[in-house]
VOBA-150865 format. One record per residue (C-alpha): x negated, y negated, z negated; residue number from 1. Coordinates in pm, 1 decimal, padded with zeros to 6 digits. Each point is the difference from the previous one (the first is absolute). Example, Ala and Ser with C-alpha at 12.3 -4.5 7.8 and 13.67 -1.06 7.14 Angstrom:
2
{{-01230.0 00450.0 -00780.0} 1}
{{-00137.0 -00344.0 00066.0} 2}
This chain:
417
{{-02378.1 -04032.1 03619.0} 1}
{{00255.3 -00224.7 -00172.8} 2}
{{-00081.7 -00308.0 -00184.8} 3}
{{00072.5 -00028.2 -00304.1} 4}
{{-00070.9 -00328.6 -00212.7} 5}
{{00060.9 -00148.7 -00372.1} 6}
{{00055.9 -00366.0 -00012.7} 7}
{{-00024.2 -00234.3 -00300.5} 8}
{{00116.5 -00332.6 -00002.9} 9}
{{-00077.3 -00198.9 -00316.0} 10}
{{00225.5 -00325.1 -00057.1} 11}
{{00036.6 -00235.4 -00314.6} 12}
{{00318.4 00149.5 -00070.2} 13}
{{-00000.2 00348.7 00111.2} 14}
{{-00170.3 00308.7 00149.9} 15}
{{00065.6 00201.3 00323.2} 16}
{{-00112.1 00318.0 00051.8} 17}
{{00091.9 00178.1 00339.5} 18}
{{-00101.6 00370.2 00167.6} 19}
{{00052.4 00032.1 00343.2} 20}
{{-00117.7 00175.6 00284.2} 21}
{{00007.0 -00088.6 00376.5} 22}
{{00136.3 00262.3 00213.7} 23}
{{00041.4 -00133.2 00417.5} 24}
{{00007.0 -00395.9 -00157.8} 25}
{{00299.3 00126.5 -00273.9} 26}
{{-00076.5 -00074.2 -00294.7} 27}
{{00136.9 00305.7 -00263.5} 28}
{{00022.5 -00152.2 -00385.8} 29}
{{-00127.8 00271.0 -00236.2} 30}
{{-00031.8 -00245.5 -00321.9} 31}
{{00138.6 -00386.0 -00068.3} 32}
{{-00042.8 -00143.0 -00305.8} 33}
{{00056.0 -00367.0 -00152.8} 34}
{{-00120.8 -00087.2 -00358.9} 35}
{{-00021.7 -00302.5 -00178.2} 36}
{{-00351.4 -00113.7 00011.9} 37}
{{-00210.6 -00156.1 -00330.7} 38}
{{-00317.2 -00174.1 -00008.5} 39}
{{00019.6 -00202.3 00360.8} 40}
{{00137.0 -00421.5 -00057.4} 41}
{{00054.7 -00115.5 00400.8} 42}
{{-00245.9 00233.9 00105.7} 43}
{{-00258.7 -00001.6 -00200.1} 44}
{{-00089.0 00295.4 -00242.0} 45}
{{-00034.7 -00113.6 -00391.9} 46}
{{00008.5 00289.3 -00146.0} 47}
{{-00155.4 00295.1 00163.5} 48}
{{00069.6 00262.7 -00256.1} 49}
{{00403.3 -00069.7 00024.2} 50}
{{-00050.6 00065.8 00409.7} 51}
{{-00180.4 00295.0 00000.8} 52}
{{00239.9 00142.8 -00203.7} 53}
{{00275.3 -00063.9 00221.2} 54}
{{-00179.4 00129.7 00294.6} 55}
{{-00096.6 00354.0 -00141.2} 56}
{{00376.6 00019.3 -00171.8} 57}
{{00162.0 -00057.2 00364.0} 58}
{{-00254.5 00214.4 00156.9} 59}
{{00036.7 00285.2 -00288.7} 60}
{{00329.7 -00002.0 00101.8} 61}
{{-00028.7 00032.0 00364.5} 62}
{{-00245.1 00293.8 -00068.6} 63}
{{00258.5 00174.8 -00187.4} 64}
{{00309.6 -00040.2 00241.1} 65}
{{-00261.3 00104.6 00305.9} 66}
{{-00170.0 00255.9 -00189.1} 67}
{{-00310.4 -00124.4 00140.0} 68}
{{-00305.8 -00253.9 -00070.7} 69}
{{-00005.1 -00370.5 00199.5} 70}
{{-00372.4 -00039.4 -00015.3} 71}
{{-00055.5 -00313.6 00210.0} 72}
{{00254.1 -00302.1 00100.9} 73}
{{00050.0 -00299.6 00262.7} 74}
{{00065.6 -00271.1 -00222.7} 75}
{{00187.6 -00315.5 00030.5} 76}
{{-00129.4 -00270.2 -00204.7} 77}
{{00195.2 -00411.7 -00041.1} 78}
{{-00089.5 -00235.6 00272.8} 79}
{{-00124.9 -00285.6 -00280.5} 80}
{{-00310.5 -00155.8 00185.6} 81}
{{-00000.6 00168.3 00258.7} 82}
{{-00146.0 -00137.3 00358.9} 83}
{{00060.8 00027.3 00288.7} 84}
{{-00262.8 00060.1 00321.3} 85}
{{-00009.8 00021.1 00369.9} 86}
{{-00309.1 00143.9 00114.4} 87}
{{-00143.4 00198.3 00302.2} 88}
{{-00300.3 00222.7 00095.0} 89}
{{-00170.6 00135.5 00331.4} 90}
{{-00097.3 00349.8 00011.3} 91}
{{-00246.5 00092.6 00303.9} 92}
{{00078.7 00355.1 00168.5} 93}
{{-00252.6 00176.3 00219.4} 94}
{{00164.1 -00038.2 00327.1} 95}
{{00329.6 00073.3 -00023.1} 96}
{{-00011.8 00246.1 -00260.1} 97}
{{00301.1 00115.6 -00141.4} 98}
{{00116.7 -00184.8 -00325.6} 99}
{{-00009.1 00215.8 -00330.9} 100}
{{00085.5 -00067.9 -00323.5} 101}
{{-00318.2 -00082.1 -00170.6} 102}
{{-00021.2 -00260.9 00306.7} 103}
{{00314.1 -00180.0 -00170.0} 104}
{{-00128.4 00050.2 -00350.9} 105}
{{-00304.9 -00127.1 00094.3} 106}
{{00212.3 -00323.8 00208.8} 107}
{{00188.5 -00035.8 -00330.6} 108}
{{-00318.3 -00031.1 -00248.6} 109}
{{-00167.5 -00234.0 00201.8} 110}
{{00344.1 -00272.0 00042.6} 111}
{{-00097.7 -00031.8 -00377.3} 112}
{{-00293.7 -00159.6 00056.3} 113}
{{00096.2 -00379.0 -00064.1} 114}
{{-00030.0 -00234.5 -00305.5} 115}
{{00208.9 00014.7 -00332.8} 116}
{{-00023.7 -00086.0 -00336.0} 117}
{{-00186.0 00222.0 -00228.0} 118}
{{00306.4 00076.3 -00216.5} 119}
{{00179.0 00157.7 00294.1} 120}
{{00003.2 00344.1 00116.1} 121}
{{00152.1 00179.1 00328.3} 122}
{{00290.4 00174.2 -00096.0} 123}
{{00114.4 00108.0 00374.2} 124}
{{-00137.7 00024.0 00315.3} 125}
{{00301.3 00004.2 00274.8} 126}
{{-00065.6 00019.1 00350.0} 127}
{{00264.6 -00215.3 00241.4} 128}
{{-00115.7 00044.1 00342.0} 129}
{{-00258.6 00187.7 00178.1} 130}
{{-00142.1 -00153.7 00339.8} 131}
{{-00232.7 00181.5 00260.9} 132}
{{00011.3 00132.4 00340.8} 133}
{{00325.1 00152.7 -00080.1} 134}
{{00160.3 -00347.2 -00047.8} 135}
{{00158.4 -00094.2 -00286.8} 136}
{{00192.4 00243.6 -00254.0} 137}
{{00104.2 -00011.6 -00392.7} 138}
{{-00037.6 00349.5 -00035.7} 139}
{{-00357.4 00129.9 -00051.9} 140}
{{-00122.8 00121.6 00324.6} 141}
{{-00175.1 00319.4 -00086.7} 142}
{{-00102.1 00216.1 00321.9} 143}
{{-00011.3 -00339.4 00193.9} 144}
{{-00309.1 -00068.3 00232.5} 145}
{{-00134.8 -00328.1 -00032.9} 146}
{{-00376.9 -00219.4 00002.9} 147}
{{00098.9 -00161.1 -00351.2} 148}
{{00276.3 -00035.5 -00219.6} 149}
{{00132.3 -00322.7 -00198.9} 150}
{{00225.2 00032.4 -00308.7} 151}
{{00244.1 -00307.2 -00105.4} 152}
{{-00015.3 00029.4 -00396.4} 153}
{{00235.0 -00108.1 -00275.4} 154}
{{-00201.9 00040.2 -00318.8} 155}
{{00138.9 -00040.6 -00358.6} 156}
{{-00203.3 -00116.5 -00259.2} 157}
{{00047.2 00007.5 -00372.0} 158}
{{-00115.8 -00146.3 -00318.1} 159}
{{-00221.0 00257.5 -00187.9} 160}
{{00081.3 -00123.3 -00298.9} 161}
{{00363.1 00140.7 00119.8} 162}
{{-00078.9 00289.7 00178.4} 163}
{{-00289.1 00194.9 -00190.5} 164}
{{00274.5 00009.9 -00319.3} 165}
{{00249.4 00165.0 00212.9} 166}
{{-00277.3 00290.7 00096.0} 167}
{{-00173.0 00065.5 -00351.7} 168}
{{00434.9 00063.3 -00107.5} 169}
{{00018.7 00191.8 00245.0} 170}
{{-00330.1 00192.1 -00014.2} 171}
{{00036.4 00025.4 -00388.9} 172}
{{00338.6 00166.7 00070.7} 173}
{{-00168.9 00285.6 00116.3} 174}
{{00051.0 -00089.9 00369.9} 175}
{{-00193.2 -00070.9 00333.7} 176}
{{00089.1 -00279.2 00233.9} 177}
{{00034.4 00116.6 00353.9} 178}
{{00105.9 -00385.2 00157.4} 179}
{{00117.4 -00338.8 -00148.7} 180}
{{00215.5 -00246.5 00155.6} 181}
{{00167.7 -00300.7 -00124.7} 182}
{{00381.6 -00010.4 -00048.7} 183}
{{00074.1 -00243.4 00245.6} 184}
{{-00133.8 00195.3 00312.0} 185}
{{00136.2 00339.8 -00163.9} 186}
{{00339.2 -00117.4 00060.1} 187}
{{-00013.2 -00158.7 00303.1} 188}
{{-00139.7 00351.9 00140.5} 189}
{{00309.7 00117.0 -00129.6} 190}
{{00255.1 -00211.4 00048.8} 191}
{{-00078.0 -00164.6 00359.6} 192}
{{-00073.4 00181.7 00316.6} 193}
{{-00307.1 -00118.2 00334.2} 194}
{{00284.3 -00236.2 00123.5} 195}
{{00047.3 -00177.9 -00341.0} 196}
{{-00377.8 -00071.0 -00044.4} 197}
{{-00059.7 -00103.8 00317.9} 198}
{{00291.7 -00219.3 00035.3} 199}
{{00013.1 -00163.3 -00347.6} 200}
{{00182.8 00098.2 -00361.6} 201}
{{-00026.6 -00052.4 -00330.5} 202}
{{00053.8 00123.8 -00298.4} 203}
{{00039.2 -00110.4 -00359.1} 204}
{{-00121.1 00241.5 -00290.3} 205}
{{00215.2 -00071.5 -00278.7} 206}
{{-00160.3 00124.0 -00350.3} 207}
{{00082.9 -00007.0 -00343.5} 208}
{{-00243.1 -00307.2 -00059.5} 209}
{{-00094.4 -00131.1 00335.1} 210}
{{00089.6 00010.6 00368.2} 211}
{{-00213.6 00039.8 00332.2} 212}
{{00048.1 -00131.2 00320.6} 213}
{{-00165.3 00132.1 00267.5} 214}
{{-00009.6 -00076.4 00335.5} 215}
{{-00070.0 00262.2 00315.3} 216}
{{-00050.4 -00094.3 00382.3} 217}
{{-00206.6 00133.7 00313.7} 218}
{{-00095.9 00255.0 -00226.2} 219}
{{-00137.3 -00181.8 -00291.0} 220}
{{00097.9 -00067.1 -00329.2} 221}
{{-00023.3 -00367.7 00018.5} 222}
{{00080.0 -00130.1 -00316.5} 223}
{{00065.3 00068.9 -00344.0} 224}
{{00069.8 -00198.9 -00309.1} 225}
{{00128.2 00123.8 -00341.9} 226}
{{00163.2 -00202.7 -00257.1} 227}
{{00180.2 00037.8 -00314.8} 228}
{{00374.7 -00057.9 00085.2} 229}
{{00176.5 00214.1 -00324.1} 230}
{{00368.4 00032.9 00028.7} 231}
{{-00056.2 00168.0 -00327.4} 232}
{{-00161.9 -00315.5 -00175.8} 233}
{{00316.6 -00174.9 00137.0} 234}
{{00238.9 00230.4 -00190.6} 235}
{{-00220.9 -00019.0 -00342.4} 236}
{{00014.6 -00365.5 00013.3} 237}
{{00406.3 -00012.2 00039.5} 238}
{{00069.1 00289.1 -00195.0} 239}
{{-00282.8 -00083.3 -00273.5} 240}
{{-00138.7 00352.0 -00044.5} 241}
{{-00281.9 00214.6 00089.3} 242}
{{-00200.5 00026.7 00306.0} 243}
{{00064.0 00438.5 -00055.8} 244}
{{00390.7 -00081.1 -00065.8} 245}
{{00059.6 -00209.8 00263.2} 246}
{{-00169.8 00224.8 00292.2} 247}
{{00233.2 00235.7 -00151.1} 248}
{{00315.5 -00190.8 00056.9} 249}
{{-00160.0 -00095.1 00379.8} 250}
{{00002.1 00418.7 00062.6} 251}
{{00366.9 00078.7 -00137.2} 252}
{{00179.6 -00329.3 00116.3} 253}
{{-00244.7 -00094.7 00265.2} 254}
{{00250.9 -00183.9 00276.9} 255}
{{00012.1 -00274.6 00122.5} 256}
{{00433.8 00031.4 00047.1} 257}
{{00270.8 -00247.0 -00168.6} 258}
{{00239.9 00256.1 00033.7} 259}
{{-00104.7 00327.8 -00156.1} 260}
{{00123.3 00031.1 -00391.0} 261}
{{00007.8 -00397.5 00023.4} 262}
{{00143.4 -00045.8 -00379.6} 263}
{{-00213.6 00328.3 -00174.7} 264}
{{-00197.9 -00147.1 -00269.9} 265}
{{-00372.3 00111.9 00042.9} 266}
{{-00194.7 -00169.8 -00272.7} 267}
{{00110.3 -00253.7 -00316.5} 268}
{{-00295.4 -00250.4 -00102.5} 269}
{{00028.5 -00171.4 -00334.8} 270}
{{-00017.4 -00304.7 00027.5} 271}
{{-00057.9 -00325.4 -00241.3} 272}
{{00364.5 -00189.3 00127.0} 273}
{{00117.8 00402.2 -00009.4} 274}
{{00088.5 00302.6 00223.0} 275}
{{-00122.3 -00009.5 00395.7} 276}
{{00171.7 00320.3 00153.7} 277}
{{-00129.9 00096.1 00355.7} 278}
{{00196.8 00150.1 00218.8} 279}
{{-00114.3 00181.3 00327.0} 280}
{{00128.9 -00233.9 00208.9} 281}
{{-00235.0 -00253.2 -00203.3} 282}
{{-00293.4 00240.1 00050.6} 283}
{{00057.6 00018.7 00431.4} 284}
{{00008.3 -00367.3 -00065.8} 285}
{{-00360.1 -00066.1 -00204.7} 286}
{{-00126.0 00319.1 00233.7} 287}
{{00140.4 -00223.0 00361.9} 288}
{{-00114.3 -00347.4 -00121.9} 289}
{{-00421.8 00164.4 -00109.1} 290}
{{00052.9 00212.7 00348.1} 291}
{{00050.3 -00325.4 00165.7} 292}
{{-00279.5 -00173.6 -00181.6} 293}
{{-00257.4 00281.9 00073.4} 294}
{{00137.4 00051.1 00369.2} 295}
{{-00017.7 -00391.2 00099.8} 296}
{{-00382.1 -00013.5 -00163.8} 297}
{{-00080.1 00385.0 00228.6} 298}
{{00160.0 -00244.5 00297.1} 299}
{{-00219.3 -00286.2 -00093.3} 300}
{{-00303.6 00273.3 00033.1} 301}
{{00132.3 00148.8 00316.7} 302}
{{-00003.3 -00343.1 00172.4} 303}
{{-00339.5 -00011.2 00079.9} 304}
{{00025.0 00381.5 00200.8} 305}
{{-00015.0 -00077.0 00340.8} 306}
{{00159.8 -00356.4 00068.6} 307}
{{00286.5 00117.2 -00239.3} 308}
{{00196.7 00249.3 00228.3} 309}
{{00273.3 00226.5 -00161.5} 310}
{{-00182.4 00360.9 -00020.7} 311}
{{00212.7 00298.7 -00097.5} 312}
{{-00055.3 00018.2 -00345.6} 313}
{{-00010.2 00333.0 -00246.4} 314}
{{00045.0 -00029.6 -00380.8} 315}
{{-00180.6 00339.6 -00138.2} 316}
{{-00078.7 00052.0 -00402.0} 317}
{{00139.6 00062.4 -00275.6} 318}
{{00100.9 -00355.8 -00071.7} 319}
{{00205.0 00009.8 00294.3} 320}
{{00243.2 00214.2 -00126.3} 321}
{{00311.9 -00219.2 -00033.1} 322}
{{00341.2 -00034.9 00150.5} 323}
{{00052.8 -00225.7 00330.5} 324}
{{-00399.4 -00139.6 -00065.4} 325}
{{-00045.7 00052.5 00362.9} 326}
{{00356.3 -00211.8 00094.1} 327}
{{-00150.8 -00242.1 -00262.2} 328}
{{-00375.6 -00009.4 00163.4} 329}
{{00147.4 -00037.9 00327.9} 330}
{{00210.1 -00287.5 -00024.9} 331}
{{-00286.6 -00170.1 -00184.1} 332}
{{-00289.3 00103.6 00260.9} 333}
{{00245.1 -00090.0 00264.9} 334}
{{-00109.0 00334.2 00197.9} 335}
{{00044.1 00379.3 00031.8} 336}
{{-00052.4 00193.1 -00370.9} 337}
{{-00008.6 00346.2 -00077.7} 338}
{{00014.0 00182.7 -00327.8} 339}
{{-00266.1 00306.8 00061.5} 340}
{{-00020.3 00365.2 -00163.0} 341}
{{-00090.0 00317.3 00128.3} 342}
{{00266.4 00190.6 00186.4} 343}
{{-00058.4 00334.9 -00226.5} 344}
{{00217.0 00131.2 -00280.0} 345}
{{-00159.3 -00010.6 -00364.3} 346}
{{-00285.6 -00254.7 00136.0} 347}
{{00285.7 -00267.5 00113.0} 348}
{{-00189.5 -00250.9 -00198.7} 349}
{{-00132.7 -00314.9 00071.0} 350}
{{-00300.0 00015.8 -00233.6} 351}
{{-00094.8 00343.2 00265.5} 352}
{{-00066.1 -00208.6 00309.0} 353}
{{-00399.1 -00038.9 -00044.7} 354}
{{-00046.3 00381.7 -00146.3} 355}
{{00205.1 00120.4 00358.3} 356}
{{-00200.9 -00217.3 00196.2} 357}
{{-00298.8 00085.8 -00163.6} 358}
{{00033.7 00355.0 00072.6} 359}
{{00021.0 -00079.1 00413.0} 360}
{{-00279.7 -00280.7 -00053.2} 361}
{{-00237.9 00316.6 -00101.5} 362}
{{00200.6 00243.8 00237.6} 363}
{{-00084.0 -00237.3 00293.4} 364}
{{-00389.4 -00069.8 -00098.1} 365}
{{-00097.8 00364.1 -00034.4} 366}
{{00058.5 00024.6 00357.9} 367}
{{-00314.8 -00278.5 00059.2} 368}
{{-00170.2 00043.1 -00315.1} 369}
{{00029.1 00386.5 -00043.2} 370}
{{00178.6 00205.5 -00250.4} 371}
{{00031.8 -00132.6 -00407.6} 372}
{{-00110.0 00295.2 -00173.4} 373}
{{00276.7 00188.0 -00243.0} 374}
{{00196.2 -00215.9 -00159.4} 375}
{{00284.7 00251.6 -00119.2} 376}
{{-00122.0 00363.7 -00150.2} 377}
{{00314.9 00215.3 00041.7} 378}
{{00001.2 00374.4 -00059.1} 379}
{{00128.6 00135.5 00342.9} 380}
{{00177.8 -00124.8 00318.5} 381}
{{00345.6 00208.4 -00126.8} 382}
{{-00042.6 -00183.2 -00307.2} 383}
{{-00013.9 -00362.9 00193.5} 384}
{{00286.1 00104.9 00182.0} 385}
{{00221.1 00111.7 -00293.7} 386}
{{-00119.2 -00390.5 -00086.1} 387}
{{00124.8 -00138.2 00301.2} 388}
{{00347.0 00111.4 -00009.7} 389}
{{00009.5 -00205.7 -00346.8} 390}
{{-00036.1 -00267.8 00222.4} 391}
{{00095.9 -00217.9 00301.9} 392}
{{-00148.5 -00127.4 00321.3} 393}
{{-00088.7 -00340.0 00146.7} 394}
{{-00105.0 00005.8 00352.8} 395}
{{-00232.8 -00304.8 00094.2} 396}
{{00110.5 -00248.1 00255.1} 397}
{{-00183.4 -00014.6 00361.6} 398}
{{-02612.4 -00979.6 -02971.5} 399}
{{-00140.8 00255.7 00260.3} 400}
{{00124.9 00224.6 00224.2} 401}
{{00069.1 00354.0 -00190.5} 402}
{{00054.3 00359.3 00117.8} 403}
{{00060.4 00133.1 00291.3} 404}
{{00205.5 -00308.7 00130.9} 405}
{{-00377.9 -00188.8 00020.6} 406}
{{-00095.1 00279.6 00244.8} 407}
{{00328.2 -00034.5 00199.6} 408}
{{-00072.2 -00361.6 00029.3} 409}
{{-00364.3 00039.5 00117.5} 410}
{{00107.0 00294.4 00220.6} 411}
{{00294.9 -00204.9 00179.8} 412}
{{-00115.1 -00365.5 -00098.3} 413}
{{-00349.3 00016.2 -00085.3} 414}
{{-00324.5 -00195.8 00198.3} 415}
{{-00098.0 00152.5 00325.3} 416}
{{-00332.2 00121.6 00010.4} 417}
């Protein structure tokens, strides 16, 4: 049976929506979506009432294109407060038994057992390496006989005060939520393969508000720190107009290139002593000299990963959407930079990276944790394929808790007994 999953990925300035299904590791796109998102200031939901509306809007839409009914999602929430866990458990076989599934689940609730604040809550569970008689592996040896198995952990925590917003919108949207991860770890299942997170890589999450560096290596995500570095703000200031006009004019003239329509005049501001015309070789030039600003404070940060060595850096988001940023980033990080979207026509969008890696993140669990239930109601397998051929492949390189997201957390996360 194929699998087929809805994704929603709620940012401060927009909302992603993507259907796929997982046929032999491809992943087929049956639905993308990006709206602008209300009611979320740098993560952090003000006004309910504005989200929820966005969410059932983007999903009444996806309903009507598929002709079916999402009923659950895996959602993708900011990585704001978020922290950052290694943990382990021991699992005792009878002797060597072979290893099932409920063995790992069982390995994975009890690595939560250690001290945190009150005001956190475990938002995922990843397993990194498996040891027993079989040795050592980072795939989950089910069918493997062994006298006891031990599970290295990365757990995320986050905030409630964050994270129980994010599932009442979602709930009061009509929907149920299947898995949450944060944004950071989304993309990086995306956008780097084993040999990057082993080996070392970061990447820098450019938003419309605030950027997040993380930080991946022997498997872990290692570090993370988010921070408010606004090209946008930049622009207002020089420009002296709106925070909603200048994000604007960083979408349609959003490079950072001297020599592209140099002399067009962009924007006029009145000013007391008179007229201040910019032209868009002014605008590459305010855009360069905040890049540079924000990139030299992100190096600052990345100084204290790992004595300071020169990682392979990706630049995912929305915010990262700007001519020669990468050129830019790299001469100021002094090291390799990439620009990252997904390779897949009509989804070639930065702001996708965290809904596509979301989709393998739950792909890859089921096979450890079981199967989600339905996620996407569709009326019949000709129908789904009619679908499909509307889209395009990506094959995958080698307050309290509410709903039923409080009984996936006790289920996967919850005390043993």
């Amino acid at each position: 049976m194929n699998e087929v999953y809805a994704v929603l990925d709620i940012g401060s300035a927009s909302i992603e929506l993507l259907v796929g299904e997982i046929i032999n590791s491809n992943l087929h796109v049956l639905f993308s979506k990006k709206v602008p998102s209300h009611g979320v200031k740098k993560g952090i939901i003000e006004d309910e009432n504005l989200l929820v509306n966005d969410i059932k809007g983007v999903v009444q839409e996806a309903n009507d294109f598929l002709d079916g009914e999402i009923k659950a999602v895996g959602l993708t929430i900011p990585t704001i407060r978020s922290k950052l866990y290694q943990s382990n458990s021991s699992v005792s076989l009878s002797d060597h038994d072979k290893i099932s599934k409920d063995d790992i689940v069982r390995g994975l609730k009890l690595s939560t057992k250690f001290k945190k604040s009150h005001e956190e809550e475990v938002v995922c569970v990843i397993p990194v390496r498996f040891n027993g008689d079989f040795g050592i592996s980072q795939v989950p040896p089910i069918g493997e006989a062994s006298r006891n198995l031990i599970i290295d952990t990365l757990i995320i925590t986050s905030q409630k005060q964050i994270l129980y917003p994010y599932i009442m919108a979602v709930e009061k949207a009509g929907l149920e939520i299947m898995d949450i991860c944060i944004n950071a770890f989304a993309c990086a299942k995306e956008a780097f393969d084993a040999v990057y997170l082993q080996e070392g890589a970061l990447i820098i999450d450019m938003g419309y508000k605030t950027s997040t560096i993380s930080f991946y290596k022997d498997g872990y995500l290692k570090y993370l720190t988010v921070g408010g570095y606004n090209l946008t703000r930049a622009i207002a200031q020089h420009l002296q107009i709106s925070m909603n006009q200048a994000e604007t004019y960083k979408v349609k003239y959003g490079s950072l290139d001297y020599t592209v329509g140099q002399e067009d005049i962009i924007h006029t501001t009145e000013l007391p002593d008179g007229r201040k015309d910019y032209t868009q070789k002014d605008f590459a030039g305010i855009l360069e000299e905040a890049a540079v600003d924000m990139l030299n404070v992100i190096k600052e940060k990345m100084g204290v990963i790992d004595n300071g060595q020169h990682y392979e850096t990706l630049i995912v988001g929305g915010g990262g959407e700007l001519e020669l940023l990468d050129k830019v980033a790299g001469r100021v990080l002094e090291g390799p930079v990439r620009v990252y979207r997904p390779d897949i026509i009509g989804i070639r969008d930065m702001a996708f990276v965290s809904s596509v890696g979301m989709i393998f993140y739950m792909s890859d669990r089921a096979k450890y944790l079981g199967p989600y239930e339905t996620s996407v109601v569709l009326p019949d397998i000709s129908n789904t394929m009619a679908v499909r051929f509307k889209g395009l492949t990506k094959v995958k390189d080698t307050k309290e808790k509410t709903g039923r997201f409080s009984r996936l957390l006790d289920t996967f996360f919850g005390e043993e007994e």
